[in-house]
Residue, then its C-alpha position, 0 to 999 in steps of 0.5 A: x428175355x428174363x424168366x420169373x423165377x417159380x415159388x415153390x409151393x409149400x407142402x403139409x407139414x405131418x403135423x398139419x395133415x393130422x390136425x387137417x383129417x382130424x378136424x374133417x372126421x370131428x366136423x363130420x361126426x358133430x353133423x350126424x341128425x339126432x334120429x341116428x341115435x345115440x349109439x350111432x353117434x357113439x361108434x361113429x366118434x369110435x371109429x373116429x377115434x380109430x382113424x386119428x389113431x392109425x394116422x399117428x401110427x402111420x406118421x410116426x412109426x416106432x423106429x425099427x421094430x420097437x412096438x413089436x418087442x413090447x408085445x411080450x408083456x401084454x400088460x404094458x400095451x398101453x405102451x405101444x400106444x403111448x410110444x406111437x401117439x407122444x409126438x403126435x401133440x395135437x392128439x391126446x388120451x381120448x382118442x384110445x377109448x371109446x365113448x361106448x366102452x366103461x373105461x375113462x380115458x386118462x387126462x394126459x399121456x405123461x402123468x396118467x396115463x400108465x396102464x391099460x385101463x385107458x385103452x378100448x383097442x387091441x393092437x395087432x402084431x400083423x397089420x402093415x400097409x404092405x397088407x392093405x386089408x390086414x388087420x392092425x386094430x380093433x374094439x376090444x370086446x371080440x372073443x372066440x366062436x359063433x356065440x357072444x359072450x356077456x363080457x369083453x371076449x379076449x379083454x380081461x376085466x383085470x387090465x393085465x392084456x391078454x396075448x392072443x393066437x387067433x386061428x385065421x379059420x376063426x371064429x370069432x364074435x363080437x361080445x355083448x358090449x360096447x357097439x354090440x349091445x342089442x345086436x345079435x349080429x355083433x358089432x364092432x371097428x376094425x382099423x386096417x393096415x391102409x389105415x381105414x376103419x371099417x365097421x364089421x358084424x362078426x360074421x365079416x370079421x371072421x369071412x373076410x377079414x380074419x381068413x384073409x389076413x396074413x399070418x403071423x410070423x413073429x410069435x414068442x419062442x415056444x409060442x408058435x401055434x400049431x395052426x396059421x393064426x395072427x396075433x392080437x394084444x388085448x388090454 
């Protein structure tokens, strides 16, 4: 007896998965009641914003260890963002700033987008998915000790980058800007190596996410700190 032949089903295309998620964490921000305010609505786009970042990463790694050999310029780490977002088409500028930031997002990667004053994120050399909770970026205004300060922490206002050790022991606090206005607990988003956001106050980035991240190995010759530390690029 003659079999019917079985039609392979067609799977999502990287591209088409992106775009699907993305379209899924847009939808989900536009429905937010108005009584969630403002600011509310600002880091749930942020952490939207982070999520279709870490997507992109994760789709379309750098080949070999690219983005890691970038890190020595802190001024260029808009680069690495760049390099790791170009293929990702349905993606644009926008995504790497967040909506309570003072930084504008540029028009286009290709013409304005060329330094790192279109970036709100900084960029971890630690992250991987073999560390599910480790963490691969963040909001930019996280600065050291149990104090916040008025400006953006480890961010330099100069858009020069700033090339941080940051001892797992901790502390750090988010600074007074962007999420953290008015919350003397701090706030702010963290994107993990699995690829979620999370929303922290400083006291959870320092108690369970910085003390449990993996120290960082690939540190520059002459750079090694003295204490386990992991490293984050700031822009």
């Amino acid at each position: 007896m003659k079999q019917n032949a079985i039609s392979p089903v067609s799977a999502f295309t990287r591209v088409e998965l992106v775009v699907v998620i993305a379209v899924v964490i847009v939808l989900a921000s536009m429905i937010v009641p108005p009584s969630m305010g403002k600011a509310r609505v600002q880091r749930l786009v942020c952490m939207s914003n982070l999520s279709e970042t870490g997507i992109a990463c994760r789709l379309w790694p750098s080949p070999g260890d690219q983005r890691l050999a970038r890190l020595a310029d802190p001024g260029a780490i808009w680069t690495n963002y760049a390099n790791l977002l170009k293929s990702a088409t349905n993606l644009t500028p926008k995504i790497l700033v967040c909506p309570s930031d003072e930084r504008l997002a540029a028009k286009d990667f290709k013409n304005d987008f060329n330094d790192n004053s279109h970036v709100s994120y900084f960029f971890s050399a630690t992250g991987s998915d073999s560390y599910p909770q480790s963490i691969a970026a963040g909001d930019r205004n996280l600065g050291p000790g149990i104090v916040p300060v008025p400006d953006y922490g480890y961010s330099p206002t100069n858009g020069r980058g700033n090339d941080v050790a940051v001892p797992i022991s901790g502390p750090v606090s988010w600074s007074l800007k962007m999420h953290s206005a008015g919350n003397t607990a701090g706030a702010g988003n963290v994107l993990l190596g699995d690829g979620s956001v999370m929303p922290v106050s400083s006291r959870i980035f320092s108690l369970n996410l910085l003390s449990n991240s993996p120290p960082t190995t690939n540190w520059p010759v002459g750079h090694v700190p003295s204490v386990p530390s992991i490293r984050l690029v700031f822009p």
